[in-house]
N, C-alpha and C positions, 0 to 999 in steps of 0.2 A: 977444286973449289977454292977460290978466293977469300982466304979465312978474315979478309978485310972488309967483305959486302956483306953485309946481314940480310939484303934479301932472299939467300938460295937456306939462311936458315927460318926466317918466317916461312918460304916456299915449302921444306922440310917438315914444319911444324903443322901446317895446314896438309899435307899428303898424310901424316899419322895419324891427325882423327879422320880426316876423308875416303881411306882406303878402307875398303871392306876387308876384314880380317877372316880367319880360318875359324869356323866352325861358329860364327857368330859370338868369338868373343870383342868386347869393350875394345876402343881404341888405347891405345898407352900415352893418356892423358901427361902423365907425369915425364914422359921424352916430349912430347909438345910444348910442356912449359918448358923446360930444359932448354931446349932449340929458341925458342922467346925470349929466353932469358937473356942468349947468347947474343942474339940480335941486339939485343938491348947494351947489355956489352960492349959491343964491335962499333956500334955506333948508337950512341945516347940520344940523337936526335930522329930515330929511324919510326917517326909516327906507325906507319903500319904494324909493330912491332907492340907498342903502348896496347893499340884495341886490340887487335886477336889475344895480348895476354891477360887484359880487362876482362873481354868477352868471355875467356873461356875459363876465368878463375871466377868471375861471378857464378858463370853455370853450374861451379863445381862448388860454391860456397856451404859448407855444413851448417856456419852460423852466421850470426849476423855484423859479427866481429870478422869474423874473413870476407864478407861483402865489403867493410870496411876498409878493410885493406886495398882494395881494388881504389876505391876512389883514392887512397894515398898514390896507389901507381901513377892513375891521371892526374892527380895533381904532380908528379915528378915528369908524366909528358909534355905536361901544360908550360913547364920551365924551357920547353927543346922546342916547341914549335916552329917552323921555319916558315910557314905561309899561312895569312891568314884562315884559308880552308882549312890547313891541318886544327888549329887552334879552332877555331868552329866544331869540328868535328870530335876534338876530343872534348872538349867542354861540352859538349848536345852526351856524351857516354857520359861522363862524370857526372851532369844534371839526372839524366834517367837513371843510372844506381845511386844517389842521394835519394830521387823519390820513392825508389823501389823499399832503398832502409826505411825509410819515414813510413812510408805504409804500414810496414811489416811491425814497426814496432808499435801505431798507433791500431793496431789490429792483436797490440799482443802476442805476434810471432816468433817464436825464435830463430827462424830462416827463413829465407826466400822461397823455398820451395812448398809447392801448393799439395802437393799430395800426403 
């Protein structure tokens, strides 16, 4: 592996939540951020790297202060964009978890999560 291309570690990251595990346990969240991280890493401006880490630490957000944090990451992608599609696209993720916090708080929430 070309420890210089952070695609084969986003590709890595998306195979550890995607693979179905032994006996029905949870994927291992926490090597996926890991592998994301790394991407991030190896190469700062590597967009695909920003959303899956966005996506999958908003999903995992306890409060609304770790939701928070998410849009800090997209605004640190927003710094790397290389085409305007990429910047499109994280801007459209950073706009939908700002609404997401807003809601939540104008709702009284302490998290995202509905259940």
């Amino acid at each position: 592996c070309d420890t210089s291309n952070p695609t084969p570690y986003v590709n890595a990251a998306l195979a550890v939540v995607n693979t179905p595990s032994a006996m029905g346990a949870m994927p291992d969240f926490a090597e996926a951020i890991r592998l994301l991280e790394k991407a991030i890493e190896v190469d700062p401006m590597f967009h695909a790297a920003y959303v899956q880490l966005g996506q999958m630490k908003l999903s995992m957000a306890t409060d609304l202060s770790r939701a928070k944090e998410v849009v800090e990451l997209y605004d640190k992608g927003l710094e790397y964009c290389r085409t305007p599609e990429e910047l499109r696209d994280i801007c459209s993720m950073r706009i939908l978890t700002v609404a997401q916090i807003d809601a939540a708080h104008a709702l009284h929430m302490e998290t995202l999560n509905m259940q």
